[in-house]
C-alpha positions in Angstrom: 122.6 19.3 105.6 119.4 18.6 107.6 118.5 15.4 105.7 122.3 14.3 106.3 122.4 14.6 109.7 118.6 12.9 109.7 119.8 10.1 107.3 123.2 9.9 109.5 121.1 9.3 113.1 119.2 6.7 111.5 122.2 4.9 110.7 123.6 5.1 114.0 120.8 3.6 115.1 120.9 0.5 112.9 124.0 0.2 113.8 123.4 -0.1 117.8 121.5 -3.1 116.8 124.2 -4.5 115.3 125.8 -7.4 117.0 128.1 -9.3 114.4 131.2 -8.9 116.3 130.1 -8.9 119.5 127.6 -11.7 120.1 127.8 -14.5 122.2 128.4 -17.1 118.5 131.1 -15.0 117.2 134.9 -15.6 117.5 135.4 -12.5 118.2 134.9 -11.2 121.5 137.4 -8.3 121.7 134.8 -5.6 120.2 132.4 -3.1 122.0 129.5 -1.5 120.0 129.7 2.0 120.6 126.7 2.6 119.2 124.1 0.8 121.6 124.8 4.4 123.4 123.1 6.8 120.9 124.1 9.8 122.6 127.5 8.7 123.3 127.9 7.9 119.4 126.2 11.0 118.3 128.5 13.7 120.6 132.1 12.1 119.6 133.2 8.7 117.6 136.3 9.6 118.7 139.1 12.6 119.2 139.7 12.6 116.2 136.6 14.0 114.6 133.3 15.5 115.2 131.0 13.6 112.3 127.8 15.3 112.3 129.3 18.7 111.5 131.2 16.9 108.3 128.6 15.7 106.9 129.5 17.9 103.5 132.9 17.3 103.4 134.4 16.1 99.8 137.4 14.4 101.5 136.6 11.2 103.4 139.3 9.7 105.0 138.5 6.0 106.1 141.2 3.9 108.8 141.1 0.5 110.2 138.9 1.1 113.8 138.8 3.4 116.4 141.1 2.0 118.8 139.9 1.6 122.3 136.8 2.5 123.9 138.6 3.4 126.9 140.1 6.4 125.1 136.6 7.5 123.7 135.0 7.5 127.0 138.1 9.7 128.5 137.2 11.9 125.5 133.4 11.7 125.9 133.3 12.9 129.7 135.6 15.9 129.1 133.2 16.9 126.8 131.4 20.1 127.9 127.6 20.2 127.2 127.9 22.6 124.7 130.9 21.0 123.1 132.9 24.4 123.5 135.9 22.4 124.6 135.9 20.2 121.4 138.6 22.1 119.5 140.7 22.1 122.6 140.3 18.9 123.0 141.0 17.9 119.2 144.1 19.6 119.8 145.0 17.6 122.9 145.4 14.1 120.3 148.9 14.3 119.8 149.3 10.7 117.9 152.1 10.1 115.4 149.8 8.7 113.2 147.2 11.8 113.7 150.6 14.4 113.3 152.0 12.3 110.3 148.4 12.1 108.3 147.7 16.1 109.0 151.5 17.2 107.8 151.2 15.0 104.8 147.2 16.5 103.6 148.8 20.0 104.3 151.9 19.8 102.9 150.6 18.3 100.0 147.9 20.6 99.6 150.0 23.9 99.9 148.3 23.9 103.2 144.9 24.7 101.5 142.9 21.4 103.4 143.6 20.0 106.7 142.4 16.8 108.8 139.8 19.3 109.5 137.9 19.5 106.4 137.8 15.8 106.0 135.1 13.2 107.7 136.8 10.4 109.1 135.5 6.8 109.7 136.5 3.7 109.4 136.4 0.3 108.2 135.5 -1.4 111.6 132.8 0.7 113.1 133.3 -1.0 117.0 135.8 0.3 119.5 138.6 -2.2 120.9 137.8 -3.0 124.6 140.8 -2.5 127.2 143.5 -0.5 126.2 145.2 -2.2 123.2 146.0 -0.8 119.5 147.5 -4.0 118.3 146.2 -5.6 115.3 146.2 -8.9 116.0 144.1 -8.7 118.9 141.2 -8.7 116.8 139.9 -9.9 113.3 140.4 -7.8 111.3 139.5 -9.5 108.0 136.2 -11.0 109.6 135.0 -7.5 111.5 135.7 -5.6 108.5 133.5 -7.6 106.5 130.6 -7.5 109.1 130.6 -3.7 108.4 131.2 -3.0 104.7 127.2 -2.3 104.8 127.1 0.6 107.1 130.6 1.9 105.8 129.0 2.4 102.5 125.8 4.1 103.5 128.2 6.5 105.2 129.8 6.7 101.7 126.2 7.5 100.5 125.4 10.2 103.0 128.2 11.8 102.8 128.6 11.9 98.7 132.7 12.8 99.0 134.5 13.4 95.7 137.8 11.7 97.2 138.0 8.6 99.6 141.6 8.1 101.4 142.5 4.4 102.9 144.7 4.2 105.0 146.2 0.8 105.1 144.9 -2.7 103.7 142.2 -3.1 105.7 139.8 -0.2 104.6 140.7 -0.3 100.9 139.6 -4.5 101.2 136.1 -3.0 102.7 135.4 -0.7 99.6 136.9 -3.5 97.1 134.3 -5.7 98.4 131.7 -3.4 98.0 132.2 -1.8 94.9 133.6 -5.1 93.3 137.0 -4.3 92.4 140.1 -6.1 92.0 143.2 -5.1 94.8 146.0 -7.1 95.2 147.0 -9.3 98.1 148.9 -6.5 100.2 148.9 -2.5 100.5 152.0 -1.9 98.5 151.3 -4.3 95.6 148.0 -2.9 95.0 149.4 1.3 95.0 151.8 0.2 92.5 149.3 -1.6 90.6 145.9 0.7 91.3 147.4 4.1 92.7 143.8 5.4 91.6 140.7 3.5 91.2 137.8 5.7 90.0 134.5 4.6 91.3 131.3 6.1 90.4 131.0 9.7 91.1 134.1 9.6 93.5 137.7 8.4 93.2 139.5 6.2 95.6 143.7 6.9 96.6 144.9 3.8 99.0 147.7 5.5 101.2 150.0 3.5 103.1 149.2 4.0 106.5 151.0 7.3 107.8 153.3 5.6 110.6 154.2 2.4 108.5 158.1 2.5 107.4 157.6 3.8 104.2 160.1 7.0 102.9 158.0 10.1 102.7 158.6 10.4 99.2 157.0 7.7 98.5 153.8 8.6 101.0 153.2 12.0 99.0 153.2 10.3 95.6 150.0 9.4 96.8 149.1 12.2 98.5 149.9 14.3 96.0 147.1 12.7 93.3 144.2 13.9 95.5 144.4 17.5 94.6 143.7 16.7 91.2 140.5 15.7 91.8 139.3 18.5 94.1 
């Protein structure tokens, strides 16, 4: 665990050098590298999950991005030294997509895992600046190719045995990586690909947990992970 976390802080720091999406050439300019702040990236990514402890985890859930920096910093500076408010303040996330993604790993599991046994990242390593979720405010396609590199050395750090994507956008970073065929949208390619094996770990593309899809159809795919574990 000691060479993880080692392995994982030298990544951070490559990645606070990164400047793909944020430099004054690029398109995009509605990115913020979190990472330029090492101790800010190191404490807490984000509310939903404390990396550096997960580091062992066989469940690695990957999502689009972050959201906004604004609600990391909120996050960050109600963060006691110590971190003994960091459960409390887990807690305090109350998302539907947060709520949605935990009922559907329990459920599925006979409650045997939970959000908190899986290390989450995601596809787009920056956080959104201002206050906006919306996907169009950003490019996506472009960003997410700018850091398929540092998504898979987290994928190499962490060795999981299962990968979760949830959405389009994360399961077009690993396609790219490892070289494998999806199809041109989320549903098309779960039909097609529901599992797609991958080395020494297997990947399940879930539709993203607030998108209107029944639940039935959500825990087909949820319901393959177990298998594996």
């Amino acid at each position: 665990m000691i060479m993880k976390k080692d392995s994982f802080k030298e990544l951070l720091i490559s990645m606070s050098k990164c400047d793909r999406c944020t430099n004054l050439t690029c398109k995009e300019k509605s990115l913020i590298n979190i990472y330029s702040n090492i101790e800010f990236s190191t404490n807490v990514p984000s509310i939903w999950t404390d990396w550096f402890n997960r580091l062992d985890a066989k469940i690695m859930v990957i999502g689009q991005d972050w959201g906004p920096f604004n609600d990391m910093k909120k996050l960050n500076e109600l963060l006691k030294d110590d971190k003994s408010n960091w459960n409390e303040l887990i807690e305090s996330e109350k998302s539907n997509t947060k709520k949605l993604l935990e009922s559907y790993i329990k459920e599925s599991s006979n409650n045997k895992y939970s959000l908190n046994d899986t290390f989450i990242t995601n596809a787009i390593m920056c956080a959104r600046q201002g206050n906006n979720y919306r996907g169009n405010n950003i490019n996506l396609k472009c960003s997410t190719l700018n850091c398929k590199e540092f998504l898979l050395r987290q994928i190499e750090i962490v060795k999981p045995k299962i990968i979760l994507t949830l959405g389009y956008y994360p399961l077009y970073s690993l396609s790219k990586i490892y070289n494998f065929k999806i199809e041109n949208n989320l549903t098309k390619t779960i039909e097609k690909y529901p599992i797609i094996k991958i080395k020494d770990f297997i990947i399940v593309p879930l539709y993203h947990p607030v998108a209107q899809i029944k639940k039935e159809r959500q825990m087909e795919q949820y319901n393959r992970i177990w298998q594996f574990i």
